[in-house]
C-alpha positions in Angstrom: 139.0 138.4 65.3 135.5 139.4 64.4 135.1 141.3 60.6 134.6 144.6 62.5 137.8 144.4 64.4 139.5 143.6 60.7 137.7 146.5 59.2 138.6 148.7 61.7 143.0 147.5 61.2 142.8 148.0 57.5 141.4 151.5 57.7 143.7 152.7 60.4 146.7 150.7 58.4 145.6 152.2 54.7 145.0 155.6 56.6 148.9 155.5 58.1 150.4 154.7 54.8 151.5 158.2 53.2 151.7 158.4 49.4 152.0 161.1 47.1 149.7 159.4 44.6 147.0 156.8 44.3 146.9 153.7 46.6 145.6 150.9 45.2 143.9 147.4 47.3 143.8 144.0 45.9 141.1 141.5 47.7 142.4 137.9 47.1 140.4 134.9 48.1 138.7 131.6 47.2 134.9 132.3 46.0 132.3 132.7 48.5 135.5 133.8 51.2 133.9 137.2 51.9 135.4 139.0 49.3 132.9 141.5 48.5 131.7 142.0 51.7 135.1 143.1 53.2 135.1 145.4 50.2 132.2 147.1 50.9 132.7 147.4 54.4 136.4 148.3 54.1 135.1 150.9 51.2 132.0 152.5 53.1 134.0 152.9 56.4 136.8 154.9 54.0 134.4 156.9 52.7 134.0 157.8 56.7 136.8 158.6 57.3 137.1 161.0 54.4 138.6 159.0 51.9 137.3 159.2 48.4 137.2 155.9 46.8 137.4 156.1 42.6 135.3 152.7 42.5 135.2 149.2 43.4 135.6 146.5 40.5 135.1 142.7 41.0 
C-alpha cells in the first residue's frame, strides 16, 4: 500500500469516528520510520477536508 492510499484510510477512518469532543492521534514508530511525514500529510489532507487541527507536537 503506497503512503497515499494510507493517507487517504486514516482520513476517511478519523472522519467516520463521531465524538462529542476532541480526538486525539498518537504516531508510534522507530526513528527515521516516517513519522513526521505521515503527520504532515495526514494533518494537511485534514485541514482539506475541513478539519481544524490545534497543532502537531513531536
Amino acid at each position: 500500500m503506497e503512503l497515499r492510499d494510507r493517507i487517504d484510510f486514516l482520513c476517511k477512518t478519523i472522519l467516520a469516528i463521531k465524538t462529542a469532543g476532541r480526538l486525539v492521534l498518537g504516531i508510534d514508530g522507530l526513528s527515521r520510520s516516517g513519522k513526521t511525514t505521515l503527520a504532515n500529510q495526514l494533518s494537511q489532507t485534514l485541514r482539506e477536508q475541513g478539519i481544524s487541527m490545534n497543532g502537531l507536537h513531536s
